[in-house]
N, C-alpha and C positions, 0 to 999 in steps of 0.2 A: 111504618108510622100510621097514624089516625088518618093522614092526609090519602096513604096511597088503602084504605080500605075503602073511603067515599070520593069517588072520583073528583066529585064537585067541590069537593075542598083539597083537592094536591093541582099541583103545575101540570101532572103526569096525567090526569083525565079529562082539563080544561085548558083554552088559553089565557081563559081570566075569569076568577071566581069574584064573591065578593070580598074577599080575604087577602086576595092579590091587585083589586083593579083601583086601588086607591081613593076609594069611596067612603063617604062617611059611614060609621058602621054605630050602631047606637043600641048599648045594653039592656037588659032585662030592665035595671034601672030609672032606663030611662034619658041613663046621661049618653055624652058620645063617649066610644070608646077610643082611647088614643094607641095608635098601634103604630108599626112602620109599613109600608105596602110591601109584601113580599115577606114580611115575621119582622122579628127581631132576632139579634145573635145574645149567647150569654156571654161572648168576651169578643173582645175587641179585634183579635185576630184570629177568626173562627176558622180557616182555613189550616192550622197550626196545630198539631196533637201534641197539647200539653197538660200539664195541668193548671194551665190558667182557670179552667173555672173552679177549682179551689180556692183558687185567690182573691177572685174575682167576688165571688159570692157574699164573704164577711167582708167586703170594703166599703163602708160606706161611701166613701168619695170615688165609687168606679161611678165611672159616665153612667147618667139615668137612662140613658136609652138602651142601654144594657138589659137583656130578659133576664128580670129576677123574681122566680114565683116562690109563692110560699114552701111549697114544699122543696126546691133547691133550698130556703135560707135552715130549714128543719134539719138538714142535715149536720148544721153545727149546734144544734139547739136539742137534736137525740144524742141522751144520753149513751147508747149504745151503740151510734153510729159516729159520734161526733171526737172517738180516737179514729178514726181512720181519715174523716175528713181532714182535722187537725192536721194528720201525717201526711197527705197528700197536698193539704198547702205549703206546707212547711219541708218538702222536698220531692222534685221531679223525679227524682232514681226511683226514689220508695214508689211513686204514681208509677212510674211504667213497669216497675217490678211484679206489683198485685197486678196490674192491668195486662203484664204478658202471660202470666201464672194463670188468671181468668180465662184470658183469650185459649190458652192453649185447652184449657179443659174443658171446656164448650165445646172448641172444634171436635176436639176427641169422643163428649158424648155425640155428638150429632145432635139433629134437631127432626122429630117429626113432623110432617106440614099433609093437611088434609084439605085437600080441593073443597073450597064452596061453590055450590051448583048455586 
């Protein structure tokens, strides 16, 4: 993640950034910014591999404290992506089916990784 490439913004380079130590944090803008300390989750039982944020995302009545960025809600709003999201709201099986089919073909190409000096 963005967090574990700049120390100063993950848990894992600092004890407390400005991101995490619950301090006012105030936009480009100008306004404050409303955040949770620590993030926010996209679904309510983040801990749970499902496909709740499929469901989650098109619901307008999911709890506001819910992370919903633009590009999550984009996903049901491209044309070209928005059968699969469809289909992954609209059944678990189908989500863990594409998501094992993925998972497996990843592992199997492997991944390159190039030490930054």
């Amino acid at each position: 993640s963005f967090g574990r490439a700049y120390k100063d913004r993950s848990g894992l380079g600092a004890e407390k950034t400005k991101f995490t130590d619950g301090s006012k944090q105030i936009r480009a803008d100008g306004k404050e910014a409303k955040y949770n300390p620590g993030g926010s989750a996209w679904t309510k039982n983040w801990l749970v591999f499902d496909n709740s944020y499929f469901t989650t995302i098109p619901d307008e009545s999911a709890d506001p404290e819910l992370l919903k960025l633009s590009t999550d809600k984009t996903l049901f709003g491209d044309e070209d992506f928005k059968p699969f999201a469809e289909k992954f709201r609209d059944s678990q099986d189908e989500f863990f089916a594409s998501y094992a089919k993925a998972h497996k073909k990843l592992s199997e190409l492997g991944s390159k990784f190039e030490a930054v000096e």
